[in-house]
N, C-alpha and C positions, 0 to 999 in steps of 0.2 A: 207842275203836277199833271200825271194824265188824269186826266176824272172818266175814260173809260175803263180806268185798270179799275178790276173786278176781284172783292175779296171773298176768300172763306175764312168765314168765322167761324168765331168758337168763344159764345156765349154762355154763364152758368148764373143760372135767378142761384143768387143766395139766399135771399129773405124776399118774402112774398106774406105780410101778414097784418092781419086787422085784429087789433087790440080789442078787448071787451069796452072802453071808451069810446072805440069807433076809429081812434088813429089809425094809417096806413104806414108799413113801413115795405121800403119793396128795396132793396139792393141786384144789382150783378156785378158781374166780373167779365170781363175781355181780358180771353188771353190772347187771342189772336183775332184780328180783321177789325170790323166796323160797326154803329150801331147808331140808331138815331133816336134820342130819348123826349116825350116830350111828359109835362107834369099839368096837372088841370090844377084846378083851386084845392087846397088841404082846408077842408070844413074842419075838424078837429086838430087843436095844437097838437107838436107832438109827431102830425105826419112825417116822413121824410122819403126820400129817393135819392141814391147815392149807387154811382158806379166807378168801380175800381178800374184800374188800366195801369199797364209800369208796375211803376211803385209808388202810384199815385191813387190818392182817393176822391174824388170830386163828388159834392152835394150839391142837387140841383131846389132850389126854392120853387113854391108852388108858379103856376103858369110860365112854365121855361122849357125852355128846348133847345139841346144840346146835340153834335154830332160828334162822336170820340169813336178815335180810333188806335187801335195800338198793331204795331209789325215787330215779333223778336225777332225778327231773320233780321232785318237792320235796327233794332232796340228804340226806333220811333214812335212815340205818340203824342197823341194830340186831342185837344178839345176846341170844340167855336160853337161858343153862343151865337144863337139866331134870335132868342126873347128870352127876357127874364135876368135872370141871376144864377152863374153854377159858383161856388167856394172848391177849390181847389186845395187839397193836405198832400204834403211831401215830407215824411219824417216833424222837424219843426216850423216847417214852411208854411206859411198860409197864403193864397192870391186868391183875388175875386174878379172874377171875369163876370162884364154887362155885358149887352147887346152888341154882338158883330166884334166880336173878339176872342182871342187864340189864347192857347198857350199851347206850347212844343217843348218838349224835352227827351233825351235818351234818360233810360232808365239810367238814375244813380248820377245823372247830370244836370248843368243849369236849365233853369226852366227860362223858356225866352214866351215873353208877352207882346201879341202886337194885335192890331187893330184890321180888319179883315174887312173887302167893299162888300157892300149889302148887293145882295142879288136887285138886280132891275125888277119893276112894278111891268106886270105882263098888262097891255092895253088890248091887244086886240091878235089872235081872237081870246074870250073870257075865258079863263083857267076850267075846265071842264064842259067848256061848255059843245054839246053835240052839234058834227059837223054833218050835214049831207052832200050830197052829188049826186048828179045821175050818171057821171062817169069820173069816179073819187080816185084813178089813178092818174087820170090826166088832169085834176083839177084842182089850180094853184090857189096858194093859201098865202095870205098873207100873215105877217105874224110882226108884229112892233110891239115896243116895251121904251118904258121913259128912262131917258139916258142917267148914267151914274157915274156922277163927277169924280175924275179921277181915272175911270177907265181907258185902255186903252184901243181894246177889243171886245167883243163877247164871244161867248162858245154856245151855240144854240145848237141844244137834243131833243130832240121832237121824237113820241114814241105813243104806239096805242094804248100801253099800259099803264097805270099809275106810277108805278113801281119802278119804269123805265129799265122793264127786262128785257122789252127786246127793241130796240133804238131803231127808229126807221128812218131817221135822219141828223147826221151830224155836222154841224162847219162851225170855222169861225168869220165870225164879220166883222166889219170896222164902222158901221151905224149901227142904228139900232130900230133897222127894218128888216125885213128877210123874206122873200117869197120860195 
């Protein structure tokens, strides 16, 4: 997979609404590209969040977070829990994907399940946390994360932005240090 290939999407909120009981019900649709969903507690039964992709419909349970993506140019998509619980509907189909698990299918084909490594725990430096220098382009950084059994490599993106819009450094390594 490259994970610097860069999507446009094309998202549509279908339902965005709060019941007079206080339920939330919030749906979208991908028809195209990527999105990353996450759900906080549902105070009120009733709530839900469900996003459509293919010809699939997946419901995410409260505190869960989901990455789905769907491409009709090659009829691919996909979903991978990071936390929580998404249920996954295909016509008569039902699959429930936990934590750090996939499912992939072409539209109108088999759905394949498999089990995905969990991103490495970042040690140092702390996930947001503000760097100085007094000369910040000549001055190296160190960057470790605790190793994850199974791995073979990592692919380390380093970026000023959250959002990692604009990448100011990419490689891959074979520890799991990197200056």
């Amino acid at each position: 997979e490259n994970i610097s290939q860069r999507f446009s999407s094309i998202i549509t909120v279908e339902e965005n609404t709060v019941a007079p009981d206080r339920s939330t019900r919030t749906g979208v649709k991908i028809s195209t590209g990527a999105v990353d969903l996450t759900t906080s507690s549902y105070e009120v039964p009733g709530s839900s969040a469900k996003v459509s992709f293919g010809d699939a419909l997946a419901t995410l349970r409260d505190n869960s977070r989901a990455a789905v993506r769907s491409d009709p140019t090659t009829n691919q998509n996909e979903i991978t829990v990071s936390q929580g619980v998404a249920e996954v509907a295909r016509g008569g189909e039902q699959i429930q994907l936990g934590q750090w698990e996939r499912a992939n299918f072409a539209t109108g084909g088999t759905v394949s399940k498999s089990r995905v490594l969990a991103p490495p725990d970042l040690l140092e430096p702390l996930n947001l946390y503000p760097l100085s220098s007094d000369d910040p382009r000549r001055e190296a950084i160190k960057f470790g994360w605790k190793s994850v059994s199974g791995a073979v490599s990592y692919h380390l993106r380093i970026s000023s932005s959250m959002m990692f819009t604009q990448v100011a450094s990419e490689k891959r390594v074979q520890t799991n240090s990197a200056v």
